[in-house]
N, C-alpha and C positions, 0 to 999 in steps of 0.2 A: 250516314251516307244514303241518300237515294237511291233505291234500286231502278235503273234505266236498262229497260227492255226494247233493246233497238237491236236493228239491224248489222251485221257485221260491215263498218269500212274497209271493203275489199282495195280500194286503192287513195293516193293524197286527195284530198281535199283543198282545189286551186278557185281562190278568187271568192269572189262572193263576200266581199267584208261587208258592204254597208248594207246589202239585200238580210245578213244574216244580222247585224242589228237592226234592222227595221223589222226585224221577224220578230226577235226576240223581249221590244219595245211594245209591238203588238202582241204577244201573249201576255205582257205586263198589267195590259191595260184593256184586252177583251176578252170573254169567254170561248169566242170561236173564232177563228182567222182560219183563215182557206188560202190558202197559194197555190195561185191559178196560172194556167201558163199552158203552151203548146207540150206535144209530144215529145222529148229528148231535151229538155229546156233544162231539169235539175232541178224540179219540186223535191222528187222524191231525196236528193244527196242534200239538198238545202235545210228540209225539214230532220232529216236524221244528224243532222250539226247541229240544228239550234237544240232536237232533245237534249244530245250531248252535255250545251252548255245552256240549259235554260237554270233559271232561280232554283235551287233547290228547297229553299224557305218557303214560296211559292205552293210548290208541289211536293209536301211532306211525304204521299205514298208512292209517288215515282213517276215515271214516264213509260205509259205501255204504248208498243206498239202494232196495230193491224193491218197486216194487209191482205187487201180486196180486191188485187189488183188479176187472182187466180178464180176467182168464184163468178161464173157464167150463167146466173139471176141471183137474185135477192134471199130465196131459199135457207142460205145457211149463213146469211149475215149477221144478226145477230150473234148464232152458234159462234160466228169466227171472231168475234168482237169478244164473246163470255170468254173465250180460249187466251184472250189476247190479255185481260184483266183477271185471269186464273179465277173465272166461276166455273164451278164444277155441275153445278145445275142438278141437284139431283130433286127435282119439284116438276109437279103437272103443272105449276100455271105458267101464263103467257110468258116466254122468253125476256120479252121487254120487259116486264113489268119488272120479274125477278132483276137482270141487270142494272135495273134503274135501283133498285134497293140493294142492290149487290156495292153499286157504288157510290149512294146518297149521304155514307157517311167520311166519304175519301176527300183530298184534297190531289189529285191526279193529274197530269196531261196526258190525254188521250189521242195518240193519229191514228189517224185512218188514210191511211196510203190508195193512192187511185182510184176516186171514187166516183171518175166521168158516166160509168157504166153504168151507175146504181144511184145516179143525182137525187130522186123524188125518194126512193126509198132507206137512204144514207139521211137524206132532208128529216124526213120523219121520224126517226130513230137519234138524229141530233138533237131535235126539238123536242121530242121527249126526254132524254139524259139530259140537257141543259135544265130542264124546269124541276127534276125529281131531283137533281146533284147539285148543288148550290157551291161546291167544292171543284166541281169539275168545271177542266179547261180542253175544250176539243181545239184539234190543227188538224186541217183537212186539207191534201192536196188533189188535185183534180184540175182537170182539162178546163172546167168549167166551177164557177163557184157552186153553193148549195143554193141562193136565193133566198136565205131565211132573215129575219130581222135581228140586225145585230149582229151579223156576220159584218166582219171584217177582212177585205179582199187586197193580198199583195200578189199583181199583176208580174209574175216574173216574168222577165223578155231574157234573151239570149244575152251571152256576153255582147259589150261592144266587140262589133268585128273588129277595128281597127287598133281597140284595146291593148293593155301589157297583159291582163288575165286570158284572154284566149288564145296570146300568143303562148303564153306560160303552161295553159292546159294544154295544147300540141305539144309542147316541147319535153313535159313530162312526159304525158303517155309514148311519145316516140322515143324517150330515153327509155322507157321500159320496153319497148320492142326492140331497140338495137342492141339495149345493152350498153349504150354511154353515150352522151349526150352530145349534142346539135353542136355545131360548129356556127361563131359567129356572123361567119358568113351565111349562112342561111337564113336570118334575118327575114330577108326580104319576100323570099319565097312561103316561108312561114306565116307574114304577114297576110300577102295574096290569099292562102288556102283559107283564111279562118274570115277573114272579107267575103270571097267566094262563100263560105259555107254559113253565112250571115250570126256568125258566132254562139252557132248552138249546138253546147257541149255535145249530145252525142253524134253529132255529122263530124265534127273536131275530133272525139275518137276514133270511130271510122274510117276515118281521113290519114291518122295518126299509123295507124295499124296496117296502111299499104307501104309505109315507109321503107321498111326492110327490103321490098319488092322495087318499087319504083326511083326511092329517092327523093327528095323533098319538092325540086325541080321537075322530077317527071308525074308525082303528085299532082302539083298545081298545074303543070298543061293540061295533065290528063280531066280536072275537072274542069277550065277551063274549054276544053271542047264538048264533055260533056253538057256542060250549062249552055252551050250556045242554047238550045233548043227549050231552056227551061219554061222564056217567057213565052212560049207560043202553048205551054204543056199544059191545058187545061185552067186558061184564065183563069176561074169562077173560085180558085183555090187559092186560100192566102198565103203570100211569097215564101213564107215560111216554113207553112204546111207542104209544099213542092219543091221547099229545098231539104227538108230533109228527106223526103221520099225519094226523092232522086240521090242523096249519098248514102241513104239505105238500101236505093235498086244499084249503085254501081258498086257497093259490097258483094251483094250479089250476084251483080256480074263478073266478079275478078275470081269469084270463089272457083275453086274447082269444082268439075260437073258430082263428085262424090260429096263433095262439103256441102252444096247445095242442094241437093238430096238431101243431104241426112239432115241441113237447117230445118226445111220442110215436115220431114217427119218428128225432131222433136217439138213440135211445134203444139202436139198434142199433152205434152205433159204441160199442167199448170202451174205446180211449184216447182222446188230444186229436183235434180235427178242425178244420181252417179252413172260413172262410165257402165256397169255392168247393166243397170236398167237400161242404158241408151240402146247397147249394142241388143237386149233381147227383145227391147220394140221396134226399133228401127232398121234393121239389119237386114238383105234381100232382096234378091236380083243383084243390079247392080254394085251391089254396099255389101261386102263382104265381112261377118263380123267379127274377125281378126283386125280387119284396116280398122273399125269405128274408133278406139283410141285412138291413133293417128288423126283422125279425120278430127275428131274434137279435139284435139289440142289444137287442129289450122284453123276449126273457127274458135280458140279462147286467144288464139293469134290474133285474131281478124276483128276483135272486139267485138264478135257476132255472140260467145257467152260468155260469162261472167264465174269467176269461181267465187265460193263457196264455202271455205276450207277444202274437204276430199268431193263434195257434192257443185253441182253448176245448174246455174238458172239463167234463163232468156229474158231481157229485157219485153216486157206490153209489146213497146213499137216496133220493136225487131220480132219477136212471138209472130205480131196480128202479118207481117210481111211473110214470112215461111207460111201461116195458115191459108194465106189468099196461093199461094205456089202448090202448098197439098192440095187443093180444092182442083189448081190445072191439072194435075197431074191426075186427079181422080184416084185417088186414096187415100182419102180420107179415113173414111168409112175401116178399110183391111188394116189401117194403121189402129185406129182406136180399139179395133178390136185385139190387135195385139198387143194393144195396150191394157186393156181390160184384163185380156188372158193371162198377162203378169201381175196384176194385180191379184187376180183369185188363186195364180200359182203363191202367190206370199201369203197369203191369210189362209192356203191350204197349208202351207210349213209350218207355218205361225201354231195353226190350230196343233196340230201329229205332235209339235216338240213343244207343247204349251207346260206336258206335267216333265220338268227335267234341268240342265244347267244353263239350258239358253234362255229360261224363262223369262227374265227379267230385259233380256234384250232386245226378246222377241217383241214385247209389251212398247220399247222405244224404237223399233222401227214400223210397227206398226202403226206406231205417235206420227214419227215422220213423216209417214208415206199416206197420212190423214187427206191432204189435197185431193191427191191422185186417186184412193180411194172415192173420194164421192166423185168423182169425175168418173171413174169407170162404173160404177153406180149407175150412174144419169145415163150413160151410153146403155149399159145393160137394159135397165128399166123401159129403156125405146125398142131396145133391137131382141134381148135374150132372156125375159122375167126369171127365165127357171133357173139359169144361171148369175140373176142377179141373187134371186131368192137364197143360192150356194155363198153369194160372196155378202150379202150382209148378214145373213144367220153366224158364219162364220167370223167376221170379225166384231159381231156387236158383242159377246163376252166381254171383247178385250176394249172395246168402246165403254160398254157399261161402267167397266170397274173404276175407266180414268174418266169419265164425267162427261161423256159425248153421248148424254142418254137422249136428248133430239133426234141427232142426227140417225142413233141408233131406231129409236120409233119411226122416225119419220120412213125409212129406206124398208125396212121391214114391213111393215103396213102396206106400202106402195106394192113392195114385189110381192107380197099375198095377195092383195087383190087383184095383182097383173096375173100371178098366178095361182090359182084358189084351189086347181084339182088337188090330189093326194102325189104324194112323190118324194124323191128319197132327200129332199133335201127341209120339207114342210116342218119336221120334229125341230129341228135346230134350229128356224127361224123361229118357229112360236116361243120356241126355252127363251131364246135369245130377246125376246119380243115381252115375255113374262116376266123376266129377271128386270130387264129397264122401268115397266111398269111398277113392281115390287119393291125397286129402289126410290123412285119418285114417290109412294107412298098410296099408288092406286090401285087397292087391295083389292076390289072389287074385280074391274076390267084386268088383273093379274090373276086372281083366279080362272074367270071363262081361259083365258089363254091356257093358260095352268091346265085344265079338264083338255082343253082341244093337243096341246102338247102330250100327255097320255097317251091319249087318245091317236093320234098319228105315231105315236114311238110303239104302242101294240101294232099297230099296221105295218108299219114298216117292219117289224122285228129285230130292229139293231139293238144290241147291248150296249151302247153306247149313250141311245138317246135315250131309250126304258130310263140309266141310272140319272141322266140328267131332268127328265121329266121327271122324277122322284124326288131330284135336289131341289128342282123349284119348288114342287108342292111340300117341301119340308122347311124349305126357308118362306115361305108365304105364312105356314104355321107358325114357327118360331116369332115372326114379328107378330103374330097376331094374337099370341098369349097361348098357343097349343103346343106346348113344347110336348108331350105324350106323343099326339097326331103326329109331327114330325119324327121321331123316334120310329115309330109303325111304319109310315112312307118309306124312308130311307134303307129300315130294314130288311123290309120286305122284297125290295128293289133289289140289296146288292147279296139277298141268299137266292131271288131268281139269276140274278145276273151270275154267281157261282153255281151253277146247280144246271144252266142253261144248255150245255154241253159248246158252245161257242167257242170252237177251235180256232179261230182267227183272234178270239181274247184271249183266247191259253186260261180254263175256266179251273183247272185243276186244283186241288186245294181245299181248306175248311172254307167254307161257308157261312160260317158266323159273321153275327154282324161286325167284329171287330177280327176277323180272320183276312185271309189272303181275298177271297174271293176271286179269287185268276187275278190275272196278272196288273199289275197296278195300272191303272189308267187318271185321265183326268175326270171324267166321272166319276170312279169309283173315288178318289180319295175326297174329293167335293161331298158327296154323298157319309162319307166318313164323320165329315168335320160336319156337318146339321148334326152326325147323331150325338157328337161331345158337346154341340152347342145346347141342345134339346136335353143329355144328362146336366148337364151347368144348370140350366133354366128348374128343372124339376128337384132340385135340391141334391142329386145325387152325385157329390162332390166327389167322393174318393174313386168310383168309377170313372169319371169324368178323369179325372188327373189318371189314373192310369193310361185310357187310351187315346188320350193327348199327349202326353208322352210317346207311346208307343207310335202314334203317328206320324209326330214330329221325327223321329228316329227315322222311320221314313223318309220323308220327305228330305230330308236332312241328306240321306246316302243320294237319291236321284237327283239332289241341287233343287229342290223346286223350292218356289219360295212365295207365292200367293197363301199357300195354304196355312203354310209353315207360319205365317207372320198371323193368322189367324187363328192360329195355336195356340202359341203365344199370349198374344189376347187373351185365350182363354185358363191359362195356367196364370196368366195375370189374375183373372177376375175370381179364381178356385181361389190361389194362394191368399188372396187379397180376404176374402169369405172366411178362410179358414185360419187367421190370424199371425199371419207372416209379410206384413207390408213393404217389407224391404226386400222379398224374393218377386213380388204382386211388380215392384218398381224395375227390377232387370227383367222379370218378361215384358214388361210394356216398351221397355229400352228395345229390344230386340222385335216387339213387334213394327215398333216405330221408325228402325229401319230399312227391314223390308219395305213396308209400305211406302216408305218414302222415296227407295229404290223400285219400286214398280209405277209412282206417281199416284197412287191410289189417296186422293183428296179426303174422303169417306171414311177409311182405315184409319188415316193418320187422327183425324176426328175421335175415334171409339179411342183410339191409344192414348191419345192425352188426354181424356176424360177417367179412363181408369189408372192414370198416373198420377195425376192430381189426385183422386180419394186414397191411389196408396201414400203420396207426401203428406196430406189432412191425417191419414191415421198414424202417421209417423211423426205430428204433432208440428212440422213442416208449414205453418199455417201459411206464410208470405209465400213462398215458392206453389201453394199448391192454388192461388188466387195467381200468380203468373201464367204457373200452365192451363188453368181453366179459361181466361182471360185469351191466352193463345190458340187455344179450344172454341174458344168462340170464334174466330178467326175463321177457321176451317168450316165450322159449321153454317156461317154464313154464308161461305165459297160456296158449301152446297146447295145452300138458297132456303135451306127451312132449319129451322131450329133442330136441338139434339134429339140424335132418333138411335135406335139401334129398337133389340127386344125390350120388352115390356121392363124386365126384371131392373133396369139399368136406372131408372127414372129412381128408385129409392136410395141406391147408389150414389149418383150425383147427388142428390139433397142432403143424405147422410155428411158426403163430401161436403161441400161449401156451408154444414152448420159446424163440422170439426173445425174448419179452418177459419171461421171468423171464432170462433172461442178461442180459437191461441193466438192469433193473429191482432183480434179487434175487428169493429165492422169498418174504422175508417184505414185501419191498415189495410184490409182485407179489400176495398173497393179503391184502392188506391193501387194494386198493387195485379187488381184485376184490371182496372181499367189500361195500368202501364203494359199488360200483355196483350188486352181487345186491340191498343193503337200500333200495335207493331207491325214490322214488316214478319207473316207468319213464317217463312223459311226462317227467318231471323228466330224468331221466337220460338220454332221447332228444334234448333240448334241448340239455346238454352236449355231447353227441356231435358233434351236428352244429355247435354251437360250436368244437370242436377239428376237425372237417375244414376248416371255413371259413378256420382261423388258415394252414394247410398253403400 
């Protein structure tokens, strides 16, 4: 079964048979097709039908889909394309380049949703994936095609107005407004409206959605005198483009003066939003934020938003209509920043309840709320550096771990050089800035950071950031063969951070490196786990499983489960060392869940690398060429080959010569290759199916 990664069909899917076989025709028979068409015309519901039912023979790894329709430059297009075909990106070099090899071994169809705003730079990033993917099949919808050779352009035009399918699209969406369906008689009036509204679907929903109010008959009057004035309304615009502007400005006008408001203001969010985010940006003066539910449910009445399951999104051409109304109104500016201000309110809760039970939730709403993050970003970075410098320090941790290590440099970097003086917020953007670097594998420029991180967490004097500037310079060591150097860092960090007298940490307690050291934090136990990594790395096995245990116990009682699953890990890689392969295969089971529950691309990578050597030593030779095989999978998500500490690299080798000696080399490459071509959730589910069996 191909995994298709589309969009949810919020409502029926009317009309459009032969447009969606000539779609589907042309992906048959070109690499790129574009389907081009006006604003509200149904590129975007046309192309999420043919993913549905395209070839699945065709496109062995699946149907990813992107949209672009939220990103306000080119900036993080890539980024949101790597996200869209699950690259984790954890490599310095060029985004593209990595993507292009991320997918030059796939057979994929790729969309890219809305991509009028970003033509030349969407152009150039197609024409690079098409030459490097010889597998790959772009579908590009847009206002406009891309212009490239060998694009293939289906010109979608409205319903016929006078058609059965646009009478059939009013008739549904206004049985969904009434609650039961059109009376035959209304026929005719039905007809009129979708004539009138030159048969494009969304002025037909719109249209549809004053039904409850007017009637189907006082509908069509009421556009009827509307339109008198259409063709005098700025000739130079084609009929089309003015007719829906006009049954998108008479949505507008039927709204109530509260609904219209509060259109205007979310107008600022770019992706989905729930009601709670609605009412704490938009809410004021007039818009009291008890009514905001109310008031959103009359515009998901009004076809003005769209659900979501519990979440709601603005359509582009309704969006850019509320955008152009906050601009009159002259709030723009006090909207985004209460926009922004909710944003850094989440990445400040996120961070406080990061070591705990919500851990793992926090890590997915922070996924979520990825758009709107860099949008409040990009405001910040114009209007408040110092406050930006608070909201990416703060959420790149949780960027880093899931593979948004770009976006995480990119927003860090910027708000240090916007804001370069000393300040309480500098430590946790450098950690934050170091750790990305350190994961991408640039030791070098992760160091200077690393010294400058120090070096601002002495200045500052927080207990917080001392332990976390510690954990970098002990994980920079660890991968770089200093497991000792990391052990001293780490140490030395959490008996000052006991010993500090920092009553606001609650510092009471033994002081050892394996003691309480005041009260648990997410630094201290981070700082914890370098020092079991750095005992593992230096041979010092039975210590090692002592205070991996004892942490996990930890961790275990507060619910946290980052660290916990990197415990794990490491009583995997002791037990596995000290000749118990089948205890070495349920820790990696358990680290491979967490990880998988956090989204942690990377994790899941080290997990099934030291599960495979426990199945090879458990003479497992086919199973442990599958999980390796799926192993690779993950590691080319991350865009470079297997990394972890030093120690790991004899490991694996040891691993895949066990398993081609019981296996064979052609069972053994047979068996790896069946796990390299899989779908990896797929293959991640095996995996931990054959630890389970152990």
């Amino acid at each position: 079964m191909v995994h298709r990664q589309l969009p949810p069909e919020t409502n029926a899917f009317v009309g459009r048979a032969a447009e969606c076989e000539e779609l589907l025709r042309a992906l048959a028979e070109h690499r790129l097709v574009t389907v081009a068409g006006p604003g509200g015309v149904g590129k975007t519901r046309l192309a999420r039908r043919a993913g549905a039912l395209v070839d699945e023979k065709a496109h062995r790894d699946g149907v990813r889909w992107a949209d672009l329709g939220h990103l306000q430059g080119d900036r993080l297009l890539v980024a949101t394309v790597s996200d869209a075909v699950d690259l984790s990106h954890h490599t310095p070099r060029m985004p593209a380049d990595t993507l292009c090899a991320w997918l030059a071994r796939q057979e994929t169809l790729l969309v890219l949703d809305s991509c009028e705003h970003l033509v030349a730079p969407c152009a150039a990033l197609v024409a690079d994936l098409l030459t490097a993917c010889p597998g790959l099949t772009v579908l590009v919808t847009s206002r406009q095609p891309l212009g490239l050779p060998g694009e293939h352009v289906l010109d979608l035009a409205p319903l016929p107005p006078g058609g059965p399918d646009a009478a059939e699209l009013f008739r549904r969406r206004t049985g969904t407004a009434l609650g039961t369906a059109l009376p035959d008689t209304a026929a005719a009036a039905v007809g009129a409206v979708c004539r009138r509204l030159e048969g494009i679907p969304l002025a037909i929903e719109l249209a549809a959605a004053q039904v409850p109010r007017f009637g189907v008959d006082g509908v069509r009057d009421r556009l009827a005198a509307r339109f008198e004035v259409l063709e005098s309304d700025d000739p130079a615009r084609p009929l089309r483009h003015r007719t829906l502007r006009t049954a998108v400005g008479w949505s507008h006008e039927l709204c109530e003066p509260a609904e219209r408001l509060l259109w205007a203001r979310l107008s600022v969010f770019r992706g989905p939003f729930d009601a709670g985010a609605a009412a704490e940006v938009c809410s004021g003066g007039p818009l009291d934020t008890a009514a905001v539910p109310a008031v959103l449910a009359g515009l998901v009445a009004k076809s003005v938003l769209r659900g979501e399951g519990v979440r709601l999104r603005m359509l582009d051409t309704v969006r850019e209509y509320g955008a152009m109304w906050l601009d009159e109104l002259g709030e723009r500016h006090a909207v985004a920043d209460r926009h922004a201000a909710r944003c850094l309110r989440l990445a400040r809760r996120a961070h406080a309840q990061w070591l705990g039970p919500s851990q793992a939730e926090w890590y997915a709403r922070i996924a979520a709320a990825h758009t709107d993050l860099c949008t409040a970003l990009d405001h910040l970075l114009a209007t408040d550096p110092e406050r930006a410098l608070e909201l990416a320090g703060t959420v790149g941790f949780f960027w880093a771990c899931c593979g948004h290590l770009p976006e995480t440099r990119h927003f860090v970097e910027t708000a240090l050089a916007r804001s370069p003086g000393p300040g309480p917020h500098r430590a946790r953007a450098l950690w934050a800035l170091g750790v990305a670097l350190t994961l991408q594998g640039e030791y070098g420029p992760a160091r200077l950071r690393s010294e400058e991180c120090t070096r601002a967490a002495r200045l500052a004097g927080d207990r917080e950031d001392r332990l976390d500037a510690a954990y970098l310079a002990g994980l920079l060591a660890l991968l770089t063969g200093e497991p000792e150097t990391a052990r001293r860092e780490v140490d030395a960090a959490v008996e000052a951070a006991g010993t500090a007298g920092d009553a606001a940490a609650g510092t009471a307690g033994d002081a050892a490196p394996g003691g309480d050291a005041g009260a648990d934090t997410g630094a201290l136990v981070r700082c914890l786990l370098v020092r079991v990594f750095a005992l593992t790395a230096s041979g010092r096995l039975d210590e090692a499983r002592e205070e991996a245990t004892g942490l996990r116990e930890r961790c275990a009682a507060l619910g946290e489960s980052w660290t916990r699953a990197y415990l794990n890990y490491q009583l995997a890689l002791i037990t596995l060392l000290t000749g118990d392969p089948g205890a070495a295969a349920r820790h990696a089971r358990s680290m491979l869940i967490g990880k998988r529950g956090l989204g942690d691309g990377f994790g899941v990578a080290l997990g099934l690398d030291v599960l495979a050597a426990a199945l090879a030593a458990m003479g497992e030779g086919r199973h442990a060429a599958l999980v390796s095989g799926t192993s690779e999978t993950y590691w080319l998500a991350a865009g470079h080959p297997q990394r972890g500490t030093p120690e790991l690299a004899p490991l694996r080798e040891e691993c895949e010569r066990r398993a081609r000696t019981e296996a064979g080399d052609d069972a053994y490459d047979a068996a790896f290759a069946e796990g390299a071509a899989g779908v990896p959730s797929a293959g991640l589910a095996a995996a931990l199916r054959m630890a389970s069996a152990v």
